[in-house]
C-alpha positions as CSV (number, residue, x, y, z in Angstrom):
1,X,-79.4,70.3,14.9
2,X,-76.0,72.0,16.1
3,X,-76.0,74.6,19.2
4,X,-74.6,77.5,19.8
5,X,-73.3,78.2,23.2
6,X,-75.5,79.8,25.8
7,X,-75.7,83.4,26.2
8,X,-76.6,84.3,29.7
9,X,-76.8,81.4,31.8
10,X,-80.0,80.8,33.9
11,X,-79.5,79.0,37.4
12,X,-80.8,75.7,37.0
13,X,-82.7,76.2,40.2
14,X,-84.6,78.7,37.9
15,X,-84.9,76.6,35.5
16,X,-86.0,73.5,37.4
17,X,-89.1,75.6,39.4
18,X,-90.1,76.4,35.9
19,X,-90.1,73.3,34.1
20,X,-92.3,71.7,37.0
21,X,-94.5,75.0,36.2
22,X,-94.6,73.6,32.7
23,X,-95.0,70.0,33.6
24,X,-98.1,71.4,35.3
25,X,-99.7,73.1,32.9
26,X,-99.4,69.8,31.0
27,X,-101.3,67.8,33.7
28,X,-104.4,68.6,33.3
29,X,-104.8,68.5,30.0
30,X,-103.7,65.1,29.5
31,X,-106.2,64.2,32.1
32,X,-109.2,66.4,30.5
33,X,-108.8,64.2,27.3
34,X,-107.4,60.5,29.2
35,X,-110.1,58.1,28.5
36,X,-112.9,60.0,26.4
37,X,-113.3,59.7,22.0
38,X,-110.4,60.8,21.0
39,X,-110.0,61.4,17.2
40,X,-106.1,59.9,16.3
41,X,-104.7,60.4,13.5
42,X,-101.0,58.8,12.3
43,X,-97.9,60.9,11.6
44,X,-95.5,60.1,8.6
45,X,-94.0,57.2,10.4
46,X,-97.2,55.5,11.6
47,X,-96.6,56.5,15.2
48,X,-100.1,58.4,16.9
49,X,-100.9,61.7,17.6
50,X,-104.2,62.9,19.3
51,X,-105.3,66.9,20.1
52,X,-104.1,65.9,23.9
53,X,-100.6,65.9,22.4
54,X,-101.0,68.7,20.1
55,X,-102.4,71.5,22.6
56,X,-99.9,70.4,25.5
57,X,-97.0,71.4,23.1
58,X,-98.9,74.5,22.5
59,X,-99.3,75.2,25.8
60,X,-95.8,74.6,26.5
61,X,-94.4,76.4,24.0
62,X,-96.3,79.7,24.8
63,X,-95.3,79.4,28.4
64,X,-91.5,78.8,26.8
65,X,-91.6,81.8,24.5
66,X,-93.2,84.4,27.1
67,X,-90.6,83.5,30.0
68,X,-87.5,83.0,27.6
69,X,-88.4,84.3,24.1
70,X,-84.4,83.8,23.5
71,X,-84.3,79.9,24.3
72,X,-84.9,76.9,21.5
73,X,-88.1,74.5,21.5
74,X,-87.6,70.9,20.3
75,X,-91.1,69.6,20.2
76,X,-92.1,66.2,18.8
77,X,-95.1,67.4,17.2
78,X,-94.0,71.4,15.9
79,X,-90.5,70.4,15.5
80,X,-87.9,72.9,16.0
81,X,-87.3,76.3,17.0
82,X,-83.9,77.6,17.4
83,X,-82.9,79.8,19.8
84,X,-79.5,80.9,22.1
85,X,-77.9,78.4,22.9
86,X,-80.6,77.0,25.8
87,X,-82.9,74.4,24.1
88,X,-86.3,73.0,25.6
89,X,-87.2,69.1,24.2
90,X,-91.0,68.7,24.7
91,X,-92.5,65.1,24.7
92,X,-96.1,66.1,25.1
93,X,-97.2,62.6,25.5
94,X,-94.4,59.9,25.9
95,X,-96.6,56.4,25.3
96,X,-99.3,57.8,22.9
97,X,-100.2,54.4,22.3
98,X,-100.6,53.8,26.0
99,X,-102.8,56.8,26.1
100,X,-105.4,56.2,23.6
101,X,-105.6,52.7,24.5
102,X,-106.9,54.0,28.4
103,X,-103.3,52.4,29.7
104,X,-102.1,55.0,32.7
105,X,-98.8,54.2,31.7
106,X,-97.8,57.8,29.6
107,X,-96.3,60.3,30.9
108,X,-95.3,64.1,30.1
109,X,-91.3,64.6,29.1
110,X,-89.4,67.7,29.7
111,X,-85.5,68.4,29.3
112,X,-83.7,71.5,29.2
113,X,-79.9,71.6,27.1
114,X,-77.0,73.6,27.8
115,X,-74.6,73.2,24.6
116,X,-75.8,69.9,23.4
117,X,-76.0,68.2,27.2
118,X,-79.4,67.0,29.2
119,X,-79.3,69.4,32.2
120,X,-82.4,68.9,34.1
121,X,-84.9,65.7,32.9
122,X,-88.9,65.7,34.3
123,X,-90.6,63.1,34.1
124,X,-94.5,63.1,35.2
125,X,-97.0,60.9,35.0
126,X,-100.3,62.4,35.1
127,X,-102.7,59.8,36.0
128,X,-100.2,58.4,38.7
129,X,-99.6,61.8,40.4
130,X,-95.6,60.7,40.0
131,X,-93.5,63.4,38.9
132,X,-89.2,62.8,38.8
133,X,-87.1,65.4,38.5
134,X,-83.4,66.4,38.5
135,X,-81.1,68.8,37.9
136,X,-77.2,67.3,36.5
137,X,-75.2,66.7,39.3
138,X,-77.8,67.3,42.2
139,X,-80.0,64.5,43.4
140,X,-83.0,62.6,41.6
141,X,-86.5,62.8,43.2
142,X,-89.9,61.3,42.7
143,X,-92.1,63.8,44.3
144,X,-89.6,65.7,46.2
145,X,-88.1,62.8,47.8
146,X,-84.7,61.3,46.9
147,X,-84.6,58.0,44.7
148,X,-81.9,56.1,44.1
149,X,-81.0,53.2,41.7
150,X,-80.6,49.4,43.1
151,X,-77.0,47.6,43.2
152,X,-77.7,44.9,40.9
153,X,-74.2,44.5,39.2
154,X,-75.2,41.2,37.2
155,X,-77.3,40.2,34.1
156,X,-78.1,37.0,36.0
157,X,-80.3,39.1,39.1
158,X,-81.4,41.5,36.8
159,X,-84.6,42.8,35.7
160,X,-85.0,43.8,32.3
161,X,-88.2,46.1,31.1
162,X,-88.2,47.3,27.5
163,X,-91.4,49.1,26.4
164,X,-92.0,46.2,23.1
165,X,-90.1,43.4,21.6
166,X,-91.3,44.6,18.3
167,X,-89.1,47.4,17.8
168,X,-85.7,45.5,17.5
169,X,-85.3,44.6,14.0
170,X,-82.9,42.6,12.1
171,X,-79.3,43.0,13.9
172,X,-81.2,45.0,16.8
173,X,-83.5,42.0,17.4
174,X,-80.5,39.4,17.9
175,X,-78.8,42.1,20.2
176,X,-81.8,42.0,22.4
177,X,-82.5,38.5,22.3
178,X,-79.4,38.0,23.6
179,X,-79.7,40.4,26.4
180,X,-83.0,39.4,27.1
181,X,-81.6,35.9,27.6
182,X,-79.4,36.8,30.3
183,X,-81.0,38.7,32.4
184,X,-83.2,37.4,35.8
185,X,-87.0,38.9,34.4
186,X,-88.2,40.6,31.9
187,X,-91.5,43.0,31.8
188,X,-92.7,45.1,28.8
189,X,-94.3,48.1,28.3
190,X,-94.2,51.7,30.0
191,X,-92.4,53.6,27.4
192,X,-91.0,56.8,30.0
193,X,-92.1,54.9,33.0
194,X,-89.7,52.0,33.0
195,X,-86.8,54.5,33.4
196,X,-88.7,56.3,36.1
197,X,-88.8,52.6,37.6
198,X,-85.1,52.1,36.8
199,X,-84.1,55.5,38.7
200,X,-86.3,54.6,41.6
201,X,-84.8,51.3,41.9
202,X,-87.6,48.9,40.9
203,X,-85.9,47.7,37.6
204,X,-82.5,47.3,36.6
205,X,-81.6,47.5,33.1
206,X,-83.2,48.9,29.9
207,X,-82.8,48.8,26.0
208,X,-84.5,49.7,23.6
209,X,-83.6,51.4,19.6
210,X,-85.5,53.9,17.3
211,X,-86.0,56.5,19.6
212,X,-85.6,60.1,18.8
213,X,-84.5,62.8,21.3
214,X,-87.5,64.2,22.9
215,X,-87.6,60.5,23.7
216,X,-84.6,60.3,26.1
217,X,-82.9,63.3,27.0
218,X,-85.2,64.3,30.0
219,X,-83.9,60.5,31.4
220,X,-80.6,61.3,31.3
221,X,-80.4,63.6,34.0
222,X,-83.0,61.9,36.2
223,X,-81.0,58.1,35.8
224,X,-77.6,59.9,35.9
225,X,-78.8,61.6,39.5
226,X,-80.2,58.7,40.8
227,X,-76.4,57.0,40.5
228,X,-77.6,54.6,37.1
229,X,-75.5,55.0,33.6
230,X,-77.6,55.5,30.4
231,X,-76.0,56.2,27.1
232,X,-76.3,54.6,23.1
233,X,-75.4,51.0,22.7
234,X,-71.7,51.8,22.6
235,X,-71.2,53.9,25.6
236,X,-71.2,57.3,24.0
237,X,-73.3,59.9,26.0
238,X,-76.7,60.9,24.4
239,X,-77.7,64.0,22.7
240,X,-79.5,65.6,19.9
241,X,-77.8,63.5,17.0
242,X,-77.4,59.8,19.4
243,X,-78.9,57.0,16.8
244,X,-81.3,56.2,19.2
245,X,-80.5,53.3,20.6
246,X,-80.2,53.4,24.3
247,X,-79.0,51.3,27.0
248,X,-79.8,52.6,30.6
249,X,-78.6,50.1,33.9
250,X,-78.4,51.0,37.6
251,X,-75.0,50.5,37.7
252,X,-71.4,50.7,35.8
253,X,-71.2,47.1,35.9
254,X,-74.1,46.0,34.8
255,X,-74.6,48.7,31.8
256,X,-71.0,47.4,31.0
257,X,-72.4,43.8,31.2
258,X,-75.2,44.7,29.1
259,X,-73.3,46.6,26.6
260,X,-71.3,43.9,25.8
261,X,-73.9,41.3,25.1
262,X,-75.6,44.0,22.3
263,X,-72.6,44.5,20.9
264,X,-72.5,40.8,20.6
């Protein structure tokens, strides 16, 4: 997907109040449906989808198209619709598996694009009541107060959380066996959350391959703001077209430590 530049730009303060209006409207319908008989059914590439995803896109999108008929939805389960320049990504349900499996550990994923770059990343957890947000270049915060990444600058005192060993494959699987051999602990699980953790300062260092973009780009801005690095596996910034391999660490060092063990 290729953007054209913005038309009018909208303040990202603008911006911001809106996408927590969105992230509310989300809430409670991920709750309505959390825990109760839910019907799932499996996309083209396995991966779940239940009616809790499929009506908080909805409800997203309408929201999206009355307040800013101009801008472009990226939705993980409508797709794409283009716009001016200014691009929404919608993960309704980041953790699906989590979610039907009664694990509070999914959350709702919001990023807004300016030309091609993660501008302001939400990421709320409904169950928990945690909701991060940030705008790029202001300051990262888990329910209006400011988080901040930890110092760890070394694999050896590092904690490692990727959400399941079973997604490396083949060269991927020998990149993370080697990371996950240097660092201090490792945790699985948490899909969105463990990067929420990793802005907050509670984990250190996260890989993890075969995501797509409404996967990531609301992280960026929330670990960037909180002072953490995240990018692909060879340092190159994330976007729309990224391979979906990402590396995020709480700092330089240690995402430079990291990146050079997957690169091997």
């Amino acid at each position: 997907m290729s953007l054209q530049p913005a038309s009018a730009s909208v303040p990202h303060s603008t911006l911001l109040s809106f996408a927590e209006d969105l992230a509310d409207a989300a809430r409670p319908i991920a709750l309505s449906h959390f825990r109760t008989r839910l019907d799932v059914e499996s996309k083209a590439d396995d991966s779940p989808v239940t009616i809790a995803d499929r009506a908080i896109e909805a409800r997203l999108r309408a929201m999206i198209e009355q307040r800013y008929p101009t801008h472009g939805i990226f939705g993980e389960e409508t797709g794409a619709t283009p716009g001016d320049g200014s691009l929404w990504v919608i993960d309704p349900i980041d953790g699906t598996k989590s979610f039907v499996t009664g694990i509070p550990l999914f959350g709702t994923l919001l990023a807004h694009l300016h030309h091609g770059v993660p501008v302001l990343g939400i990421v709320d957890m409904p169950i928990l009541g945690e909701r991060w947000t940030a705008e790029a270049g202001g300051t990262a915060l888990l329910n209006g107060v400011p988080v901040r990444t930890s110092d760890c600058r070394t694999l050896a005192s590092a904690r490692f959380m990727t959400t399941s060993p079973e997604g490396f494959r083949g060269r991927d699987e020998a990149a993370y066996l080697r990371l996950s051999g240097a660092v201090a602990l490792r945790r699985f699980g948490g899909d969105c959350y463990g990067y929420a953790l990793l802005a907050s300062g509670h984990c250190d260092v996260i890989a993890e391959c075969g995501l797509q973009p409404y996967d990531y780009l609301a992280l960026v801005p929330v670990i960037e703001s909180a002072g953490g690095v995240v990018s692909d596996w060879n340092g190159a910034p994330l976007g729309l077209n990224s391979d979906g391999r990402v590396l995020a660490a709480a700092t330089p060092e240690l995402h430079h430590a990291a990146m050079a063990l997957l690169q091997g």
